[in-house]
Short mmCIF file of the C-alpha atoms (twelve columns), coordinates in Angstrom:
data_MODEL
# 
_entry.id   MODEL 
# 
loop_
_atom_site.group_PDB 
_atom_site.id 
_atom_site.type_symbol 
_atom_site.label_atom_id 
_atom_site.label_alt_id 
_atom_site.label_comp_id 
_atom_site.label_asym_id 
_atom_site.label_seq_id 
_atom_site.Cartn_x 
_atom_site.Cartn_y 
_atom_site.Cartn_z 
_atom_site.pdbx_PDB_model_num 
ATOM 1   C CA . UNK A 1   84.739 -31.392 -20.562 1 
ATOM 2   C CA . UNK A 2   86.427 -28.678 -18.665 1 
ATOM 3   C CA . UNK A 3   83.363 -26.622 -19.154 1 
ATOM 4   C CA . UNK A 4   81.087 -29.374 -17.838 1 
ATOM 5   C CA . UNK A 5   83.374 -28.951 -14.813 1 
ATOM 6   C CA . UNK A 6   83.144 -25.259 -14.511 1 
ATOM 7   C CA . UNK A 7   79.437 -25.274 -14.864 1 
ATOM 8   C CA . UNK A 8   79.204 -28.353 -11.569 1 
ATOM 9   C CA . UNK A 9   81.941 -25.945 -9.408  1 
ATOM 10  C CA . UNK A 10  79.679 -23.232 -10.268 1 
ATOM 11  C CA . UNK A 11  76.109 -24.801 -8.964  1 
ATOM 12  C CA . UNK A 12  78.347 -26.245 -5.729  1 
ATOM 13  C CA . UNK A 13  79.185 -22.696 -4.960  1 
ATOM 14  C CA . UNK A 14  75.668 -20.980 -5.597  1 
ATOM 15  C CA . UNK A 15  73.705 -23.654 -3.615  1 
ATOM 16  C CA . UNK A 16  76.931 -23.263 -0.484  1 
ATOM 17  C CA . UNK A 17  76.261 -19.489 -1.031  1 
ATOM 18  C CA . UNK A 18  72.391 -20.211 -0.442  1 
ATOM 19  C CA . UNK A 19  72.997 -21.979 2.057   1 
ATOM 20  C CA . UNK A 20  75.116 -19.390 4.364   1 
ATOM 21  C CA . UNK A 21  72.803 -16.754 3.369   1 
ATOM 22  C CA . UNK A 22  69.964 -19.205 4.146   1 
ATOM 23  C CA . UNK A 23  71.808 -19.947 7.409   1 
ATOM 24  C CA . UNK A 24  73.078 -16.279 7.693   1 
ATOM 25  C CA . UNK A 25  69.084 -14.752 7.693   1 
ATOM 26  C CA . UNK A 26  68.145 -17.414 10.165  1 
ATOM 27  C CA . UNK A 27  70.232 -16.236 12.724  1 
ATOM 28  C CA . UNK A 28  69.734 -12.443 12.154  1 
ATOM 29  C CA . UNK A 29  65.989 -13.351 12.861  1 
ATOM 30  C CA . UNK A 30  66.645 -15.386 15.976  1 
ATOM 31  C CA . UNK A 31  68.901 -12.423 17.193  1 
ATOM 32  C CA . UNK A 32  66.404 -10.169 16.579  1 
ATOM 33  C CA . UNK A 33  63.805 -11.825 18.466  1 
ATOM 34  C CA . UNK A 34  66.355 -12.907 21.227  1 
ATOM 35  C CA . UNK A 35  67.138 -9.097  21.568  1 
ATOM 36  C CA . UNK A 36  63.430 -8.197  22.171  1 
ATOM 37  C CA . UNK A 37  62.840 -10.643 24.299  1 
ATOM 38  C CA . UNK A 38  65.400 -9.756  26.290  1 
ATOM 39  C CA . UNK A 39  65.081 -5.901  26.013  1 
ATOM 40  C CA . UNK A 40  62.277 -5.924  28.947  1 
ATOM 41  C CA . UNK A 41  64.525 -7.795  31.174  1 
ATOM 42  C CA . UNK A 42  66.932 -5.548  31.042  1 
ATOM 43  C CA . UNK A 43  65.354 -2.555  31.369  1 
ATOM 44  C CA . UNK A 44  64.077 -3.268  34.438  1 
ATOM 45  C CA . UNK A 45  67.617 -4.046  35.712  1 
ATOM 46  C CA . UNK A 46  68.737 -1.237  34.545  1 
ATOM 47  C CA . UNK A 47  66.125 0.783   36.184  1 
ATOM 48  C CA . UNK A 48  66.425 -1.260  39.553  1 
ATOM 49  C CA . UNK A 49  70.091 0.550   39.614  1 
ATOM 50  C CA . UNK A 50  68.699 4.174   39.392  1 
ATOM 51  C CA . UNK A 51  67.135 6.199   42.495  1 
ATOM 52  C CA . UNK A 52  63.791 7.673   42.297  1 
ATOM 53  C CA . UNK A 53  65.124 10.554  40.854  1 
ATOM 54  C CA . UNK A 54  66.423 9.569   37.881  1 
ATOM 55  C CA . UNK A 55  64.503 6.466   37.256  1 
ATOM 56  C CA . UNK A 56  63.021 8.504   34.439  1 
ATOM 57  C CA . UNK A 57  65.162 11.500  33.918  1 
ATOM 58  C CA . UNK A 58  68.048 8.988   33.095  1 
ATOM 59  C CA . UNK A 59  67.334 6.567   30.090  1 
ATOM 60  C CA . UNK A 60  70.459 4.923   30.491  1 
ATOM 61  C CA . UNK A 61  70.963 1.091   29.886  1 
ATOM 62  C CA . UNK A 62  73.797 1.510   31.735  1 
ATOM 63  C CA . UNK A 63  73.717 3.015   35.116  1 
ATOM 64  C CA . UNK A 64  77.176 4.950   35.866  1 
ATOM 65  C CA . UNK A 65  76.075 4.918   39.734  1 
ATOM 66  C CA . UNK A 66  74.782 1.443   40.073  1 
ATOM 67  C CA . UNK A 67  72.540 1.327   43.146  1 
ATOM 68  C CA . UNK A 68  72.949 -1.958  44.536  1 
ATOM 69  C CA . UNK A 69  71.083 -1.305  47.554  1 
ATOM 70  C CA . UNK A 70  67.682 -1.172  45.898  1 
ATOM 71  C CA . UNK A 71  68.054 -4.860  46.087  1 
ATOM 72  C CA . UNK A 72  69.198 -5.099  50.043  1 
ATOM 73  C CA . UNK A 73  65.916 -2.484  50.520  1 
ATOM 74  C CA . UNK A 74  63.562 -4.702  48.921  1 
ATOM 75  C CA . UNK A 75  64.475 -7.807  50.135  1 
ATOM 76  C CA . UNK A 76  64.713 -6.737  53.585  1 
ATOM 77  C CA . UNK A 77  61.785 -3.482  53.930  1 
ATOM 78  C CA . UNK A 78  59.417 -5.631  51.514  1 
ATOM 79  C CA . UNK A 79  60.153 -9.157  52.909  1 
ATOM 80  C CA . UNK A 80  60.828 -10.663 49.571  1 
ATOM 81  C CA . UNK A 81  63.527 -12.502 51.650  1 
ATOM 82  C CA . UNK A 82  59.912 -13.911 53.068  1 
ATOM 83  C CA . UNK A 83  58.408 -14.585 49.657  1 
ATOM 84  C CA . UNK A 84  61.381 -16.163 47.989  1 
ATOM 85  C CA . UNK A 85  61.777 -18.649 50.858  1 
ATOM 86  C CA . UNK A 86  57.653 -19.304 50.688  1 
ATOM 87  C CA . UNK A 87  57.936 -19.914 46.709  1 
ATOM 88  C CA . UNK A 88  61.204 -22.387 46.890  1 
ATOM 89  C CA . UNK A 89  59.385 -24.459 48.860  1 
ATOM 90  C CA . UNK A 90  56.047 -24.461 47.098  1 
ATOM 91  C CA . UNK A 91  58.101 -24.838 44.117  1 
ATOM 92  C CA . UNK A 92  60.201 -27.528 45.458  1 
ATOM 93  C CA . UNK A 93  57.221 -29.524 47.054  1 
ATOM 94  C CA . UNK A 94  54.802 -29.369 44.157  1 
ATOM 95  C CA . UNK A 95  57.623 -30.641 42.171  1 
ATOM 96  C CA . UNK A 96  58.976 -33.501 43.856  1 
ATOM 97  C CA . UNK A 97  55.020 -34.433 44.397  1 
ATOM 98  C CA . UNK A 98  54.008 -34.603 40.736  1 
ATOM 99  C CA . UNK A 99  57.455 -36.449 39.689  1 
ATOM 100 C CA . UNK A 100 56.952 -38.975 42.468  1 
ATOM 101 C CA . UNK A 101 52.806 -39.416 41.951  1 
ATOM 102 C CA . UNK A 102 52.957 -39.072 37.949  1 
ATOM 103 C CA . UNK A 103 55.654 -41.727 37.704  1 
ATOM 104 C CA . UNK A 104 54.290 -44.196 39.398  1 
ATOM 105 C CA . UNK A 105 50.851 -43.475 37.421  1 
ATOM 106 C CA . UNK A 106 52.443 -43.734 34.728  1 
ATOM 107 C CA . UNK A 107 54.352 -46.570 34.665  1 
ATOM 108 C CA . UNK A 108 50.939 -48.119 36.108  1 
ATOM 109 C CA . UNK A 109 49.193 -47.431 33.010  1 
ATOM 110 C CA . UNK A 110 52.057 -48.655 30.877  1 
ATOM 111 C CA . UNK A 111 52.691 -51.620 32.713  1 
ATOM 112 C CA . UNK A 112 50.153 -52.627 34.066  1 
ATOM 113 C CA . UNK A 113 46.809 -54.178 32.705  1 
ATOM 114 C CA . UNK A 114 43.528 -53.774 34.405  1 
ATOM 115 C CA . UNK A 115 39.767 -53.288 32.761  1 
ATOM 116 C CA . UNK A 116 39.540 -49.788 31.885  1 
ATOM 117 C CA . UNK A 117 43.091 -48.527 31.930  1 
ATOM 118 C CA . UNK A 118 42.663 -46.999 28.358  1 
ATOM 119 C CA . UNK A 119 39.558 -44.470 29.127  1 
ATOM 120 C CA . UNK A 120 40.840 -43.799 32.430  1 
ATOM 121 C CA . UNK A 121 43.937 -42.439 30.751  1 
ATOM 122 C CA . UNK A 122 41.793 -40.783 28.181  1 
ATOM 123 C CA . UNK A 123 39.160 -39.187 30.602  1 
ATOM 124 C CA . UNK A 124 42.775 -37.670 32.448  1 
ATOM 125 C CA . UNK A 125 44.646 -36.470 29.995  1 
ATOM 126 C CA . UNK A 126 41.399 -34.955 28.325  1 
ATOM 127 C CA . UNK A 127 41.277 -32.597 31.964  1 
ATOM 128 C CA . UNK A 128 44.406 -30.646 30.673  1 
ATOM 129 C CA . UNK A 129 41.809 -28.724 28.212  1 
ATOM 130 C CA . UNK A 130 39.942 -27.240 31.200  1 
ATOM 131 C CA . UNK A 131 40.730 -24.056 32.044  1 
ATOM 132 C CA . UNK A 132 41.421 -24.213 36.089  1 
ATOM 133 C CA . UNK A 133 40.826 -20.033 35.489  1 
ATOM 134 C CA . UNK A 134 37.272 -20.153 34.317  1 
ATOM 135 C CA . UNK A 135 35.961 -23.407 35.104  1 
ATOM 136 C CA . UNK A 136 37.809 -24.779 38.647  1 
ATOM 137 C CA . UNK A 137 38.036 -21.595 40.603  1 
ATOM 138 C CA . UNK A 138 34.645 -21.676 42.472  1 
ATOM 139 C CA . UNK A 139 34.577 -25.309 42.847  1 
ATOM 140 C CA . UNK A 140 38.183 -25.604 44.313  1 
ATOM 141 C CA . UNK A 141 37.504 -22.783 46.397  1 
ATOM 142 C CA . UNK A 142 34.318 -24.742 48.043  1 
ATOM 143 C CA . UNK A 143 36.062 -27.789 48.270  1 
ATOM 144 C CA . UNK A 144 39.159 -25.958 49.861  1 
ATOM 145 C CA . UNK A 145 36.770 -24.078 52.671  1 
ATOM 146 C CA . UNK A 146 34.868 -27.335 52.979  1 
ATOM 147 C CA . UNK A 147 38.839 -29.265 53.921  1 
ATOM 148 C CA . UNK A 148 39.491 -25.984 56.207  1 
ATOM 149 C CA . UNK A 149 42.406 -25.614 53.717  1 
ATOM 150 C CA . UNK A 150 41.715 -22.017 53.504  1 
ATOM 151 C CA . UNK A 151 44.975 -19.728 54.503  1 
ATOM 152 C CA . UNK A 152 47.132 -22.607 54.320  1 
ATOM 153 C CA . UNK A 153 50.023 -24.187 53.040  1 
ATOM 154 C CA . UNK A 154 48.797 -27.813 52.119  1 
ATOM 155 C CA . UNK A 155 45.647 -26.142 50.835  1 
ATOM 156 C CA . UNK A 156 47.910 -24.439 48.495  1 
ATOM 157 C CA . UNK A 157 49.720 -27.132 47.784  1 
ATOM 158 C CA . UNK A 158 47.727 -29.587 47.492  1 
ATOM 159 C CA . UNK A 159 45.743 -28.139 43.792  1 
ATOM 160 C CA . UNK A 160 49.415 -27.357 42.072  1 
ATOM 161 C CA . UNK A 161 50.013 -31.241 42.673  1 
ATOM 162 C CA . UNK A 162 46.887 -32.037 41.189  1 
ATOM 163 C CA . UNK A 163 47.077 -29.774 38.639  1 
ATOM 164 C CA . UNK A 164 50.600 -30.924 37.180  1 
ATOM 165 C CA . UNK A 165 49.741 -34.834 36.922  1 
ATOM 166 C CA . UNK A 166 47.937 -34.700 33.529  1 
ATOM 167 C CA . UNK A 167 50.868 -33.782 31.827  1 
ATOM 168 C CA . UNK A 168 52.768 -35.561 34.037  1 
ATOM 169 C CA . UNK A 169 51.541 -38.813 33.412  1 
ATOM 170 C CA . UNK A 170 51.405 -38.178 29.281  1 
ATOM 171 C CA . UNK A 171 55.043 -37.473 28.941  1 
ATOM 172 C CA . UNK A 172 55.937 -39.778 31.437  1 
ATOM 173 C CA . UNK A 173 53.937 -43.106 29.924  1 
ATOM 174 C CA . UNK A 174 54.754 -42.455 26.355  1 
ATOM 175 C CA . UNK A 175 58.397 -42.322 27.572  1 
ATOM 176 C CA . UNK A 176 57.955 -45.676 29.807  1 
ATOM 177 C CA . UNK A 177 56.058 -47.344 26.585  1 
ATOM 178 C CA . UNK A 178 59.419 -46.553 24.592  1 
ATOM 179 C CA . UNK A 179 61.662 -48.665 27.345  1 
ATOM 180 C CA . UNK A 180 62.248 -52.127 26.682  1 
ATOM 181 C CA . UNK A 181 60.438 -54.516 28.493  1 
ATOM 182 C CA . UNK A 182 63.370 -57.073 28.634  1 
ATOM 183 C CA . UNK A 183 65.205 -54.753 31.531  1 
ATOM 184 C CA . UNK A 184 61.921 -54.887 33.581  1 
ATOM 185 C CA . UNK A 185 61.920 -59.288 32.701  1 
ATOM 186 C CA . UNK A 186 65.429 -59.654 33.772  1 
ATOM 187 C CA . UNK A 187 64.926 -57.160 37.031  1 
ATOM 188 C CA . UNK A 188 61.940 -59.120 38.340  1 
ATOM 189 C CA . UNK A 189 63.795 -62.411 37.448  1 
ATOM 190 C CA . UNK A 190 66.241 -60.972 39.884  1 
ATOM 191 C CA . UNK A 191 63.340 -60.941 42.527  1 
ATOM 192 C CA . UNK A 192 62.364 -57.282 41.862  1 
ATOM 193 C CA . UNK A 193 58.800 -56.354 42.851  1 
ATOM 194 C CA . UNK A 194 56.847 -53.775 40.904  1 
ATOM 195 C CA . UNK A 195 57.982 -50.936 43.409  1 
ATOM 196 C CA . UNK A 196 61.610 -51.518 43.226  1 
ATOM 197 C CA . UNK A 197 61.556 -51.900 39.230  1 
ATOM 198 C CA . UNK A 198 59.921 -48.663 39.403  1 
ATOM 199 C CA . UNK A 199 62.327 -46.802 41.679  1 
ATOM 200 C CA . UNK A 200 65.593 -48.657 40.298  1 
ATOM 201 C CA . UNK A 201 64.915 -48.835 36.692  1 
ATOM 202 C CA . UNK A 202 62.029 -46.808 35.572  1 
ATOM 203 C CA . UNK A 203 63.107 -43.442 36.901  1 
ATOM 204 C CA . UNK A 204 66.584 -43.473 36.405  1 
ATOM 205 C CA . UNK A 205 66.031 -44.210 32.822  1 
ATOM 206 C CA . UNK A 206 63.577 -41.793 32.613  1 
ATOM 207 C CA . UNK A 207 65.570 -38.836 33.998  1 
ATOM 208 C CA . UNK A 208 65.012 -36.559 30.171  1 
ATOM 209 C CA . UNK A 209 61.684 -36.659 30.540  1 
ATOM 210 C CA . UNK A 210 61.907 -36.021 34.725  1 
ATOM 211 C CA . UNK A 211 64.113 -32.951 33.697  1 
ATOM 212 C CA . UNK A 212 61.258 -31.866 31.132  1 
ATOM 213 C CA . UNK A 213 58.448 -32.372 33.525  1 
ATOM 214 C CA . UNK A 214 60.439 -30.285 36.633  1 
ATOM 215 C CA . UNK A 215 61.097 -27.390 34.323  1 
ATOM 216 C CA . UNK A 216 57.567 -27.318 33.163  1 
ATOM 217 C CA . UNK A 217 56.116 -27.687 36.584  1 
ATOM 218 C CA . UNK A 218 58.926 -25.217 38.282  1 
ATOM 219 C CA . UNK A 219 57.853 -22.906 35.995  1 
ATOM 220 C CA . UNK A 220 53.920 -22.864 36.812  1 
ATOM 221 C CA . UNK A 221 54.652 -22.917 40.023  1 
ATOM 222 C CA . UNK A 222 57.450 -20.127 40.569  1 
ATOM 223 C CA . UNK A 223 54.595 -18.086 38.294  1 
ATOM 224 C CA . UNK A 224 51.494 -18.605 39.750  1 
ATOM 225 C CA . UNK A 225 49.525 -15.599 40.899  1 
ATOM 226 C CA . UNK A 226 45.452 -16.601 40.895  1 
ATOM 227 C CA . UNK A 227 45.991 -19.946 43.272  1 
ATOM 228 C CA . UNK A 228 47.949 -17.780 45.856  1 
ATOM 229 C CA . UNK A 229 45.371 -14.714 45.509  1 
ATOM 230 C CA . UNK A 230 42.074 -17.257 46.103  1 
ATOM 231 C CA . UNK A 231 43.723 -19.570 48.584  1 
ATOM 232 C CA . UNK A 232 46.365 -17.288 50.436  1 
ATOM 233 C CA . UNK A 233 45.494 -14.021 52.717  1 
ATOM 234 C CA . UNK A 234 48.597 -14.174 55.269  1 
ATOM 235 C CA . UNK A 235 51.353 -12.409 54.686  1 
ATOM 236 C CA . UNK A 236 53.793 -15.440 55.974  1 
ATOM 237 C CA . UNK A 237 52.336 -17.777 53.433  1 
ATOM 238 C CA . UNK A 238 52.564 -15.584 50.284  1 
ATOM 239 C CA . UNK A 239 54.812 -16.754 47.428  1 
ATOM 240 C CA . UNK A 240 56.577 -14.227 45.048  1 
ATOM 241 C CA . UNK A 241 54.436 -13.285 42.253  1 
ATOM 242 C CA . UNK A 242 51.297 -12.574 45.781  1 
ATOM 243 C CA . UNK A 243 54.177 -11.024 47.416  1 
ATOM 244 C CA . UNK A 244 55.006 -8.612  44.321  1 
ATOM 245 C CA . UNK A 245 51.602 -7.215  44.104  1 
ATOM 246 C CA . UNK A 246 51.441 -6.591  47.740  1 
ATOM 247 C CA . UNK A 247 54.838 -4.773  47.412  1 
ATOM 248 C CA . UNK A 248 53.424 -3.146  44.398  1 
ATOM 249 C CA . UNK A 249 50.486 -1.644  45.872  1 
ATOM 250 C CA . UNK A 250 52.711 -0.135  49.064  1 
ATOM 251 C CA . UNK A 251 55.327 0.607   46.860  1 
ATOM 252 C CA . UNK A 252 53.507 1.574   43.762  1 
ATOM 253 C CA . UNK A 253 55.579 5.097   42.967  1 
ATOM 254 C CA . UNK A 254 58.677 3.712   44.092  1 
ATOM 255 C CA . UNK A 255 59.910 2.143   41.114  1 
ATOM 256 C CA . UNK A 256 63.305 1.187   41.576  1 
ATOM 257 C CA . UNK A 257 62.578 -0.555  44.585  1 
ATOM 258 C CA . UNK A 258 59.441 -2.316  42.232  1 
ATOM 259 C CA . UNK A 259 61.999 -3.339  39.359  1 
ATOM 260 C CA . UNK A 260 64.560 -4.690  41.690  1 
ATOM 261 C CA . UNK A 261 61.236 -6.864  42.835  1 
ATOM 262 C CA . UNK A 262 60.410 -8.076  39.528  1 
ATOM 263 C CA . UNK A 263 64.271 -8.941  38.993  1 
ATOM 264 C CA . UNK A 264 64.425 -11.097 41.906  1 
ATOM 265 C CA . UNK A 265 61.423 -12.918 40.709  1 
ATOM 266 C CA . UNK A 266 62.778 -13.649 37.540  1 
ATOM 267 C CA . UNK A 267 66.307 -14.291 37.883  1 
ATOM 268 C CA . UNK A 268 65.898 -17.459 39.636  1 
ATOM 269 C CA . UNK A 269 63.834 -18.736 36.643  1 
ATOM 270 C CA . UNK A 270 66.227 -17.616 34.318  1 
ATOM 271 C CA . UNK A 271 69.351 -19.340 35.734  1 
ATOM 272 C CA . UNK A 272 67.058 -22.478 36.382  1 
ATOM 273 C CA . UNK A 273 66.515 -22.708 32.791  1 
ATOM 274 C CA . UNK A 274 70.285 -21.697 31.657  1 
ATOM 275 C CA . UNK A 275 71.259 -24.833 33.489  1 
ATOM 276 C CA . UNK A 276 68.778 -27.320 32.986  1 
ATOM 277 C CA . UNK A 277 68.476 -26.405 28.923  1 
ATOM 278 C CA . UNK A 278 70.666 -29.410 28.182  1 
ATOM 279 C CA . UNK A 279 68.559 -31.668 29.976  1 
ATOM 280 C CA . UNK A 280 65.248 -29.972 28.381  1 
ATOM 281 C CA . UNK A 281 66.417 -30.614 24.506  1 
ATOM 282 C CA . UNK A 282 67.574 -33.748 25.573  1 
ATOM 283 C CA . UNK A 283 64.333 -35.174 27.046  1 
ATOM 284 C CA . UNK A 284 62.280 -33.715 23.789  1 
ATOM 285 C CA . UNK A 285 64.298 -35.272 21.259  1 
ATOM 286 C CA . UNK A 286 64.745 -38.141 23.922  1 
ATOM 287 C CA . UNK A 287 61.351 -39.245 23.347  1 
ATOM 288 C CA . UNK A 288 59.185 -37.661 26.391  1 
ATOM 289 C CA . UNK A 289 56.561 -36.710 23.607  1 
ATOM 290 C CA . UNK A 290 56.270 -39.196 21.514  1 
ATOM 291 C CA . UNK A 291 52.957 -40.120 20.399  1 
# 
């Protein structure tokens, strides 16, 4: 008896054991590949601290002379004051457009019946495999000179709104096909039109899977190089990442000044994503992407 004992204490230590190391190795890993993800980042604040002399000469992750005026230089000499401002509002525009237009899209096409809603949805969502790189470039540009949207904002816009609905509308409907249909009953027994069940009871319920689809889209847009390179030529229009390469090529030796750049273009993104993580996990596991 007591050795039938021993021998079950025994097997409930070995498989706790396995389990901390198990749990243990996992972490290691994740730390690991946390560490090099992160390695790049900071290098280049480290290196936006340095002066042009010891940029190189000092390998340092570290700076003991911290030059914080790399970052006064190039917001003010290279205008990224300019750029940052341009990209908010892109990013902030774009945004609020796809939330507002893929919502109510969505919640068409799960709501609503009319002949051909199911094709229509598949014929949409099947446009997020095309490549707007290869395949959309030449026609957008026509159709942009063609609208006079050349050099302008709307014109800039305009194709990040259109751009960000696919997806929009996919994690958006499968959410709104998960919420009951009794709240949307009782609200329109209440004398709620289709609008207002929308605005007051659609959306607010379906804030996880708004908070997945603005980090997503924030993301693209904050990023986005080619759009801005085809569509954008004035300096006063130019976003971050057009505004970085511009820098770059005036500033191309001076590489503090360049990695204090590519800090301020990233550091926004970071932060947005430190705070909105919660929200992130919470609309996956919510149900934004259920099938």
């Amino acid at each position: 008896m007591e050795q039938a004992v021993f021998s079950n204490e025994l097997e409930v230590s070995y498989e706790k054991i396995k389990r901390v190391s198990s749990s243990v190795a996992t972490h290691l890993f994740l730390i690991l590949v946390s560490l090099g993800c992160l390695f790049p980042l900071w290098w280049a604040f480290a290196s936006s601290l340095k002066t042009q002399e010891t940029v190189f000469s000092d390998l340092s992750l570290f700076p003991k002379a911290p030059h914080w005026e790399n970052y006064l230089n190039a917001w003010t000499n290279a205008d990224f004051g300019l750029y940052f401002l341009n990209s908010l509002f892109y990013t902030s525009v774009v945004v609020v457009g796809v939330i507002l237009v893929a919502s109510m899209a969505a919640f068409a096409f799960s709501r609503l019946h009319f002949w051909g809603r199911n094709v229509i949805f598949l014929i949409l969502i099947s446009t997020m495999m095309i490549p707007i790189q290869t395949a959309s470039v030449i026609p957008l540009f026509v159709l942009l000179n063609k609208l006079h949207l050349i050099n302008t904002r709307l014109g800039y816009i305009l194709p990040q709104i259109n751009g960000g609905l696919a997806l929009g509308i996919f994690l958006l409907k499968t959410f709104f096909d998960d919420l009951p249909k009794e709240l949307e009953d009782s609200a329109r027994i209440d004398g709620c039109g289709r609008f207002r069940v929308w605005w007051h009871i659609a959306l607010p319920l379906a804030r996880p899977a708004i908070a997945v689809l603005a980090i997503f889209n924030i993301l693209a847009v904050w990023n986005e190089y080619l759009l801005a390179m085809l569509v954008l030529s004035s300096k006063e229009l130019m976003p971050l990442q057009r505004g970085l390469m511009v820098f770059q090529g005036a500033h191309i030796t001076q590489y503090p000044l360049l990695m204090a750049g590519i800090v301020i273009t990233v550091l926004p993104v970071v932060l947005l994503y430190l705070l909105l993580q919660k929200h992130i996990i919470k609309g996956i596991t919510a149900g934004a992407v259920k099938g």
